[in-house]
C-alpha positions in Angstrom: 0.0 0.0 0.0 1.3 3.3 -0.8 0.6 6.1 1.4 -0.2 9.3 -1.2 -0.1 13.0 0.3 -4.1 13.8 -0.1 -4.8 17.0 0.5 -7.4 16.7 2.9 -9.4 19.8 4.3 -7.4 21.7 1.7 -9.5 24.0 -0.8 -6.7 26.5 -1.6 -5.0 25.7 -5.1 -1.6 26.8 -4.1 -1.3 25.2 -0.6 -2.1 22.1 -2.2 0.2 22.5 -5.1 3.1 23.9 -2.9 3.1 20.6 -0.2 3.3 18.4 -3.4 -0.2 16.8 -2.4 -2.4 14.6 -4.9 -3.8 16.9 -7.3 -6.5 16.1 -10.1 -6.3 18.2 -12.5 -8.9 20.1 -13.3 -7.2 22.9 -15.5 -9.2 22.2 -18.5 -11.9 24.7 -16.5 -10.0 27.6 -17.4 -10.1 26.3 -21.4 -13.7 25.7 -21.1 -14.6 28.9 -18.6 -12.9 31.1 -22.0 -14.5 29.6 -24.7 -17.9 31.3 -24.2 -18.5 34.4 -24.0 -20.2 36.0 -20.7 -20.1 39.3 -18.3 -21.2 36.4 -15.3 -20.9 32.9 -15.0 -23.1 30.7 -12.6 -22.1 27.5 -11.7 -23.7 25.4 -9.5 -23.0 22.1 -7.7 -23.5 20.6 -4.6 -21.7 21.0 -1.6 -18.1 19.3 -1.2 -17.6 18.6 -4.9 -14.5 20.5 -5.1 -16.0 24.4 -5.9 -13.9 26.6 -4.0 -10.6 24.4 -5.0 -11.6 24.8 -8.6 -12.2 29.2 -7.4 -8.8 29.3 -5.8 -7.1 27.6 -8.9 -8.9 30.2 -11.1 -7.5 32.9 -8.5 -3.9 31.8 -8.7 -3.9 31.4 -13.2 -5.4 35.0 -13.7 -4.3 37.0 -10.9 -1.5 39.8 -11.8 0.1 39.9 -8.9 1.3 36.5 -9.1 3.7 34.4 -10.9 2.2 30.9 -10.9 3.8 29.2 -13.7 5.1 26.7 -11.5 1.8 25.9 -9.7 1.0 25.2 -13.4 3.6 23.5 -14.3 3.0 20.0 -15.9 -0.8 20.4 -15.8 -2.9 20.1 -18.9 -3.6 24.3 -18.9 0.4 24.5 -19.3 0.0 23.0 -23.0 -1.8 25.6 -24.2 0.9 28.5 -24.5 -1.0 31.3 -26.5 -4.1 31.2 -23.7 -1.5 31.2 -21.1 0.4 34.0 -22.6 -2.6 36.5 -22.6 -4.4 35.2 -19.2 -2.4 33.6 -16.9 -1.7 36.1 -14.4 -2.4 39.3 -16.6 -5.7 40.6 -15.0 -6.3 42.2 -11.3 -8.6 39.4 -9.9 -11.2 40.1 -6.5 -11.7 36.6 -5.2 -14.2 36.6 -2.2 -15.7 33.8 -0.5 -19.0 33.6 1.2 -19.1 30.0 2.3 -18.5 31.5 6.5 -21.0 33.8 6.5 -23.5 32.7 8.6 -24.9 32.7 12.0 -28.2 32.0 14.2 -29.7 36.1 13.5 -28.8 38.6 11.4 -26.1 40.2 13.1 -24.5 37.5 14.0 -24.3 37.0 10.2 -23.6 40.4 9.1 -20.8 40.4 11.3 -19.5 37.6 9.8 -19.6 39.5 6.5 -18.5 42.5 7.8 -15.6 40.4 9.0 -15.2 38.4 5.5 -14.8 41.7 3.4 -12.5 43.1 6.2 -10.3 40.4 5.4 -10.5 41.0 1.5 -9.9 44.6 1.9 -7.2 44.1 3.7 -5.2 41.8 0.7 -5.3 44.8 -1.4 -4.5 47.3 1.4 -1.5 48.3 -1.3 -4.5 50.1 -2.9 -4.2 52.9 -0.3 -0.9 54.3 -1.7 -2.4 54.9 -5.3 -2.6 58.8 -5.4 -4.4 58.4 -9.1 -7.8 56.7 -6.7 -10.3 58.5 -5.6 -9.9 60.1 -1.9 -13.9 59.5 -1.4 -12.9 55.6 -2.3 -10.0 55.3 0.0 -12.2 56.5 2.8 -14.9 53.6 2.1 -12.2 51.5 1.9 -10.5 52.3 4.6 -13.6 51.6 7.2 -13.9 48.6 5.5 -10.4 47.4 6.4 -11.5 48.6 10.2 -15.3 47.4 10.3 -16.4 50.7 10.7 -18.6 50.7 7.6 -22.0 51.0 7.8 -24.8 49.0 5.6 -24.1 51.5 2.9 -20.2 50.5 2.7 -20.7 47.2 2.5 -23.1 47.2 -0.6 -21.0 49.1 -2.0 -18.1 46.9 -1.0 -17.5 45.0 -4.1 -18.0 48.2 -7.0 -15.7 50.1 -4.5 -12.9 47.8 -4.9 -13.4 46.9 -8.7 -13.7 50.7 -9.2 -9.9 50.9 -7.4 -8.6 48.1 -8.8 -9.2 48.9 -12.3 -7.9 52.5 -11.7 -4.9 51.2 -10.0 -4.1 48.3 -12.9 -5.8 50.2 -16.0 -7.3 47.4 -16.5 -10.7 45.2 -16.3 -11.0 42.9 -12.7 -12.1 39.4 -12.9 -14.8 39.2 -10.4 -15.0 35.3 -8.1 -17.6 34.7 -6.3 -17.4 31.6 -4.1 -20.5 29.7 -2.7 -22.4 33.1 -3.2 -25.8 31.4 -1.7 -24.3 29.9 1.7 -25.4 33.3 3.7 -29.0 32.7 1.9 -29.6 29.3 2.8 -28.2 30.0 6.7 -30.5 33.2 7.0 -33.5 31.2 5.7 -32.8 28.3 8.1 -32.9 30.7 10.9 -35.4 33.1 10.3 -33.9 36.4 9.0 -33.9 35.5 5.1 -35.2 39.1 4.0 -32.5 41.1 5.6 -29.6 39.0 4.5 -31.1 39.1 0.9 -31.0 42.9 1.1 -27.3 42.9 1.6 -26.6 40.2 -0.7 -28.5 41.5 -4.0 -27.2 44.8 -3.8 -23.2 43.8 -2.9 -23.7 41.7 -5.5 -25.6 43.1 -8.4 -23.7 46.5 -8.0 -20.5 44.4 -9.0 -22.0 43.0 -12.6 -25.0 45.8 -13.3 -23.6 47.2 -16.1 -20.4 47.7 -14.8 -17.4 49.0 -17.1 -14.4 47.6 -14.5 -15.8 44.5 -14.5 -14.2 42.1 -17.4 -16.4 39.0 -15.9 -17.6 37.0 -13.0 -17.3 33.2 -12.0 -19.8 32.9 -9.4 -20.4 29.5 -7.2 -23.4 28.0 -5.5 -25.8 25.2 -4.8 -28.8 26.7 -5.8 -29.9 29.0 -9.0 -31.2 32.1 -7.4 -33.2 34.1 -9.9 -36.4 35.1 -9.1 -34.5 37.6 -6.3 -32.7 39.6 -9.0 -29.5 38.2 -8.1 -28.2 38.6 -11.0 -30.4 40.9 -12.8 -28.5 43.5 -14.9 -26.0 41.3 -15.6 -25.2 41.4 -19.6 -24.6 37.7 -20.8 -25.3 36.0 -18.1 -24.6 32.3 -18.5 -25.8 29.8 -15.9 -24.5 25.7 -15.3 -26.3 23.3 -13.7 -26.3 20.1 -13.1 -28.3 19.2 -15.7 -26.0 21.0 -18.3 -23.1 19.4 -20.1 -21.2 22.3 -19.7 -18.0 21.7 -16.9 -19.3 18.4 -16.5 -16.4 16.4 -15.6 -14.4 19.6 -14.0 -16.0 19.4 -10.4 -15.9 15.8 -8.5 -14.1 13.1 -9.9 -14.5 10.5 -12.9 -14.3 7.0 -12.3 -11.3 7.1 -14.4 -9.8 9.5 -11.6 -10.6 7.5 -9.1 -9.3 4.4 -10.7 -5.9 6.4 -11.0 -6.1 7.6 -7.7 -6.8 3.8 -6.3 -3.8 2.4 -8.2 -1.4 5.3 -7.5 -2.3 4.4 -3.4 -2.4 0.8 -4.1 -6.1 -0.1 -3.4 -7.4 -1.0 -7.0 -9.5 -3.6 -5.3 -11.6 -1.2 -3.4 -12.9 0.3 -6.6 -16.3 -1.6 -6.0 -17.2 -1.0 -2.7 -16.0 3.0 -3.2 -18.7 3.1 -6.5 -21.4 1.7 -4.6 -21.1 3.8 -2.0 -19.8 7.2 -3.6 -20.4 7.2 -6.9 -24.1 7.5 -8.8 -23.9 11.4 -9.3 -24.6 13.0 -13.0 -23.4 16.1 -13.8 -24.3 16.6 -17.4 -24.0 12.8 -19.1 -21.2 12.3 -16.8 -20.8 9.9 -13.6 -19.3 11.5 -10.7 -18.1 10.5 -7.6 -17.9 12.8 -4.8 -14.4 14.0 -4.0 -14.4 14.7 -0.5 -16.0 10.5 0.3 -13.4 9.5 -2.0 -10.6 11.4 -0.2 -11.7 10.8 3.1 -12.1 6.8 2.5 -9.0 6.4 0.9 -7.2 8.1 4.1 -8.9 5.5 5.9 -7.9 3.0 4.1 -4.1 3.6 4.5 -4.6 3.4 8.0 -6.9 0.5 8.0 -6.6 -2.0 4.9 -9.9 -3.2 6.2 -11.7 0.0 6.9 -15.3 0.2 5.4 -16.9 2.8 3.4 -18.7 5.4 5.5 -21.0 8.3 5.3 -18.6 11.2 5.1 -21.5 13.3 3.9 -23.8 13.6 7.6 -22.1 16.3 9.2 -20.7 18.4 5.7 -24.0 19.1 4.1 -27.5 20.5 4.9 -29.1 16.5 6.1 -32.1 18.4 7.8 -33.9 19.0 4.0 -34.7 15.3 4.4 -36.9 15.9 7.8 -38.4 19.0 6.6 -39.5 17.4 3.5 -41.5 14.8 5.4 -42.3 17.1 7.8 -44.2 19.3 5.9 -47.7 19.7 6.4 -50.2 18.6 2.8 -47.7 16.9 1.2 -47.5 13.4 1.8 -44.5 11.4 0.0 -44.5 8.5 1.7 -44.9 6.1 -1.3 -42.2 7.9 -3.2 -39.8 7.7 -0.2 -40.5 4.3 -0.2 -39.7 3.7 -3.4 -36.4 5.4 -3.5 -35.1 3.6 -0.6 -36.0 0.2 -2.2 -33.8 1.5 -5.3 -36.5 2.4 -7.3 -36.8 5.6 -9.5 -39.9 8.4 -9.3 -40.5 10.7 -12.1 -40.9 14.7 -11.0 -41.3 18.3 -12.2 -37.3 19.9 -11.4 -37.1 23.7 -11.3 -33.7 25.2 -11.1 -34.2 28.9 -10.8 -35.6 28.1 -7.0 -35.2 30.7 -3.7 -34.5 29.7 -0.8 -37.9 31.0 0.9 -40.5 29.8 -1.5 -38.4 26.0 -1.5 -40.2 24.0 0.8 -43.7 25.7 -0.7 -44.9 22.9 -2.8 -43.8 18.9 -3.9 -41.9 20.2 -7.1 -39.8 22.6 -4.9 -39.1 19.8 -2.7 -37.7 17.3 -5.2 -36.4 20.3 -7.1 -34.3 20.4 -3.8 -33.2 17.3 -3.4 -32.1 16.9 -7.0 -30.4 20.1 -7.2 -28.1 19.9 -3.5 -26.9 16.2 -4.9 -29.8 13.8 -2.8 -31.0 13.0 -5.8 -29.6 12.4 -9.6 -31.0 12.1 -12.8 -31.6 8.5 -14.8 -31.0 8.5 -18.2 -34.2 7.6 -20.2 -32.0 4.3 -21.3 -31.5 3.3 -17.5 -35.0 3.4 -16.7 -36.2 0.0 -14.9 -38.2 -2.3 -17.1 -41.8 -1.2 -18.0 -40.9 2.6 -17.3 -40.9 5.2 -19.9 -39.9 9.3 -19.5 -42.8 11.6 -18.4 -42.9 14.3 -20.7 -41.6 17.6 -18.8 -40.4 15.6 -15.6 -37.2 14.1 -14.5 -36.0 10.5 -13.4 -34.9 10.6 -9.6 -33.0 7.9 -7.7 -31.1 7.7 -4.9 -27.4 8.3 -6.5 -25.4 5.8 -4.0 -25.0 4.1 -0.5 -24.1 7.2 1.5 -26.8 9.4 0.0 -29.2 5.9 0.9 -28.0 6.0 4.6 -28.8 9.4 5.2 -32.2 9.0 3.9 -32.5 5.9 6.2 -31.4 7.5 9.1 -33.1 10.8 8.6 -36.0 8.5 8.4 -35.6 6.7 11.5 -35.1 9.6 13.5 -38.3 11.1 12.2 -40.4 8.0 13.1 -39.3 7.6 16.1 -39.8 11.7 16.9 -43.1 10.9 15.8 -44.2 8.0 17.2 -43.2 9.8 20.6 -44.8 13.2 19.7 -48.1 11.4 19.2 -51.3 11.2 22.5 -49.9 7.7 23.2 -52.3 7.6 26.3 -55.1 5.3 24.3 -52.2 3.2 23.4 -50.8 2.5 26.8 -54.3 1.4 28.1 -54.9 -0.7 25.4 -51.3 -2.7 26.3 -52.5 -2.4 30.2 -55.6 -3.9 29.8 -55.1 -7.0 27.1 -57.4 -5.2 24.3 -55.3 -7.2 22.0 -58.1 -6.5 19.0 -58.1 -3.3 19.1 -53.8 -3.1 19.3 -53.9 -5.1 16.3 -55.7 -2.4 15.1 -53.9 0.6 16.0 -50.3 -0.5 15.5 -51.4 -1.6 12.2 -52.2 1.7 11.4 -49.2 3.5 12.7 -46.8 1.2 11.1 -49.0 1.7 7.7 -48.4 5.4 8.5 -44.4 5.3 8.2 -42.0 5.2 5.9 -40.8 1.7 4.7 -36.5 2.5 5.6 -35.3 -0.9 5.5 -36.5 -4.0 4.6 -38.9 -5.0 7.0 -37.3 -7.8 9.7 -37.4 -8.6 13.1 -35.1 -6.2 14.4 -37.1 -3.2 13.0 -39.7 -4.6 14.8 -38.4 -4.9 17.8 -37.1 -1.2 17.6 -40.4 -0.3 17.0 -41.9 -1.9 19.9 -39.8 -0.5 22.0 -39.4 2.9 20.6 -43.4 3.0 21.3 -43.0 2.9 24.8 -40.1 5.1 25.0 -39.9 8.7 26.6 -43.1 7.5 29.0 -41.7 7.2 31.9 -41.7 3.2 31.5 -38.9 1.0 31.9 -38.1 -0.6 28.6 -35.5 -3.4 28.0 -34.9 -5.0 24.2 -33.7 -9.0 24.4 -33.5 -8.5 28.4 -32.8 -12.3 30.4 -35.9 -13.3 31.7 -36.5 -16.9 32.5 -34.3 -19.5 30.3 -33.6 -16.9 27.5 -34.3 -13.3 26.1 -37.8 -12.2 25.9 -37.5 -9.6 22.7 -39.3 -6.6 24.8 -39.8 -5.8 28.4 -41.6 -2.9 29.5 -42.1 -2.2 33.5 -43.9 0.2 35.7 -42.5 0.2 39.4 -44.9 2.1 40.5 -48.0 0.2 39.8 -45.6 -3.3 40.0 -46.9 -4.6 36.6 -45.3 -5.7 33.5 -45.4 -6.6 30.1 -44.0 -9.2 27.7 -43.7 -8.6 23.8 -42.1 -11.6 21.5 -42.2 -10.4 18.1 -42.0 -12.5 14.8 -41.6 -11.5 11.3 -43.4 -14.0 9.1 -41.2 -13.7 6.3 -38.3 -15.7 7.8 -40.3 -19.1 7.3 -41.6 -20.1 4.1 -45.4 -21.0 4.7 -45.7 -18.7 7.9 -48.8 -16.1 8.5 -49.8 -13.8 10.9 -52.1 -16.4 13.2 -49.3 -19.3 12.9 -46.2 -17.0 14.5 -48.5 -15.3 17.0 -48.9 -18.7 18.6 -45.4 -19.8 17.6 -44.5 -16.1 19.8 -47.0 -16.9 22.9 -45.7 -20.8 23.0 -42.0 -19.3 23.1 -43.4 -16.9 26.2 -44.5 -19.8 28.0 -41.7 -22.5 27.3 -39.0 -19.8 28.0 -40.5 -18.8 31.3 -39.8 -15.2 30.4 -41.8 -14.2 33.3 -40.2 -15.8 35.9 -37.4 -13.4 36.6 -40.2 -10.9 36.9 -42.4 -12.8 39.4 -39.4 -13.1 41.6 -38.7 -9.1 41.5 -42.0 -8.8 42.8 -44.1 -7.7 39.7 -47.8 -8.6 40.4 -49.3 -8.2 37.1 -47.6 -9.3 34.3 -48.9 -9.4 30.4 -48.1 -11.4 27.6 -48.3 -10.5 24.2 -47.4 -12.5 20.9 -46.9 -9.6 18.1 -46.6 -10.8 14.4 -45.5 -8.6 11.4 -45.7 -8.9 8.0 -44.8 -5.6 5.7 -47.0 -3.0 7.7 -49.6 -5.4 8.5 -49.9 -6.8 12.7 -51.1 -9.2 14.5 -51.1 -9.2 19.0 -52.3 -11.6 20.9 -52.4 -11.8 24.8 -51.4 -15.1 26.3 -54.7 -15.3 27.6 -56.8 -14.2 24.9 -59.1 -17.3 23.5 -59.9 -15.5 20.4 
């Protein structure tokens, strides 16, 4: 095994490039970025698929104050002389990223901002010696260096600087804009969405609205924001998507990358597992795997040959979209949830041009979402499963891997076992007290048809959701305790009025020929023949109930050890 420099937590192009770590080179993005014309360029892609990397490396080829030939150096951009001759580090470059501004209210957040474009002030503080700028402009700029500007100043932040750069180069600035919806999506998680979109829109626009010092703009996000005039104003503005060929293989990795990458750490033979688990996304016609999993799993794997693949992805990314989907009220999804956790594929209407305060305002939104922030991906009409044909105006969905499957599945759990404990469970608990097994079978049969089918249904995710029924009551509750000669599956107790109850679940899909009635019996004999009550006799525990619970799918059956029915 060979133990390759990965630059991981890196996203600055030089850093990476200076410590001689593993670098895949994504240089043809400079080719492809210059090849159309544009005053702004959108690109959007989901979090931790290489974005601000790709808007450092950008940084370091144009920027005049550099020499970064050697950075360059035996990467594909270097082949081309005559674009490197009249762009690589020929044109005064603002790079500013957002990706930090954030914070539970809005000053919290603005002082983060206030804070961010301190800091980018203060890399072109050189611009305070130019006698040819504007003394009005070095003021502005000079309380933004401080944070002593008011909302006014940092508006005007951006066409300040571009306004001073260009006088002090006499030339046009490339404008980069890195993750340029991050404060959007924090202020709309916490309430205070219409005040950071203030800000935003006009630091923003000011910089592209027909603006002479501007010679373009690479702007990154997750999420096309249109609809808040963003980037209105903006003369040839060109936006990439997911969906769009364009830069489709310049932002995560190929399989053919990771295959290199693999053999260059010795690990070929953990290609497999490192698809199934990380691969699946589709930018454009393109398969992607995500770069920061890949990374990540690959340091594990050099310092554990045996280490398993893992979800990298929980705490990096914005996992509470799940909950709120299901949450929300008149929209049930259910059935399509269920289907996407089996592996299947759904068919909806995608929007891109979304904001982040009408997204959770209707289904399409939703899956528009989910597509868009890399929980979904797009199937290709000629990977549709058998018997399914494209919907006119809608777009395959499937789950893109095993990470992305895991986070649904968990997301899921935790949600229906909130629920299950948010619900009046008072008619519930009587009904177990006082042996009305009919009308359990009833009522348990309904919750379990009103969840969300996360895993295939076996005896262990019925035993959690026995249990997890009881939970948060104030009852005593033991899964697989010792009682009598063996483990009785649940075990619920109430000191306080010294009674008990007994559950042995059974899953009728284990035996071939099994039903409902036939492992209820099978559950009640085991109750008896295992003496599961005996331990609880001797602790003292004068009434004691015995149920027999079978499962098949969503369907019940309970039975108390006394019932004659």
């Amino acid at each position: 095994m060979a133990n390759i420099h990965l630059p991981y937590g890196i996203d600055l192009f030089e850093t990476v490039r200076k410590n001689h770590c593993y670098y895949i080179d994504k240089t043809h993005l400079i080719h492809e970025l210059l090849s159309i014309q544009f005053s702004v360029n959108l690109i959007t892609r989901p979090r931790r698929f290489g974005k601000t990397l790709a808007m450092s490396m950008l940084a370091s080829f144009f920027d005049i104050r550099k020499d970064s030939r050697e950075f360059f150096k035996g990467l594909k951009i270097s082949n081309n002389r005559e674009l490197c001759a009249q762009w690589m580090n020929q044109w005064p470059v603002i790079f500013l990223t957002l990706k930090d501004v954030s914070g539970r209210d809005f000053q919290d957040a603005y002082g983060m901002l206030q804070y961010t474009i301190a800091n980018l002030c203060n890399e072109h503080i050189y611009l305070m010696q130019d006698e040819e700028i504007l003394s009005a402009d070095k003021e502005i700029f000079s309380r933004l260096c401080f944070r002593k500007g008011d909302l006014s100043d940092i508006k005007n932040a951006l066409s300040t600087l571009l306004r001073m750069m260009r006088t002090h180069y006499g030339k046009e600035v490339i404008l980069l804009v890195d993750e340029y919806d991050v404060p959007l999506a924090k202020a709309n998680d916490y309430g205070y969405y219409e005040d950071m979109l203030n800000v935003i829109r006009t630091l923003l626009g000011m910089s592209w609205k027909s603006n002479s010092d501007l010679k373009f703009a690479v702007v990154t996000g997750c999420l096309r924001v249109a609809k808040e005039s963003i980037f209105t104003g903006a003369n040839n503005f060109v936006s990439s998507s997911i969906s769009d060929t364009r830069y489709q293989d310049c932002f995560g990795f190929t399989e053919a990358e990771v295959s290199q990458i693999l053999a260059d750490a010795e690990l070929s033979e953990a290609l497999p597992e490192m698809k199934r688990w990380y691969d699946g996304y589709r930018f454009g016609t393109t398969e992607i795997y995500c770069p920061w999993d890949v990374l990540l799993h690959v340091l594990a794997l050099n310092e554990n040959e045996n280490a398993v693949p893992g979800n990298y992805w929980l705490d990096t990314s914005h996992n509470n979209i799940i909950r709120k989907f299901i949450e929300l009220p008149g929209i049930y999804v259910n059935d399509k949830f269920e289907t996407l956790l089996a592996g299947g594929v759904i068919q909806e209407r995608i929007r891109e041009d979304l904001t982040y305060d009408i997204a959770h305002s209707s289904e399409d939104n939703l899956w528009s979402i989910l597509y868009l922030t890399g929980y979904l991906t797009q199937v290709l009409p000629e990977e549709l499963p058998e018997g399914m044909t494209p919907q006119e105006g809608k777009t395959s969905l499937r789950i893109p891997n095993e990470e992305v499957k895991s986070v649904f599945r968990d997301t899921v759990q935790a949600w229906f076992e909130a629920s299950i404990v948010a619900r009046d469970r008072s008619e519930l608990f009587h009904e177990w007290w006082n042996g009305e097994d009919e009308k359990l079978t009833k009522n348990v049969s309904d919750i379990l048809f009103d969840t969300i089918s996360y895993f295939d249904y076996k005896e262990d995710f019925y035993h959690a959701f026995l249990a997890g029924m009881f939970s948060g009551a104030g009852y005593e509750v033991k899964s697989n305790s010792e009682q009598g000669k063996g483990r009785a599956d649940i075990t619920i107790k109430e000191r306080r009025h010294r009674r008990a109850i007994v559950i042995e679940a059974k899953w009728t899909g284990k035996k071939k020929g099994s039903t409902l009635e036939s492992e209820c019996q099978e559950a009640l004999d085991q109750i008896q023949k295992e003496q599961y009550t005996r331990n609880l006799q001797i602790e003292g525990y004068r009434t004691i109930l015995c149920y027999g619970a079978a499962f098949l799918g969503k369907d019940c059956l309970i039975r108390r050890a006394d019932s004659d029915k």
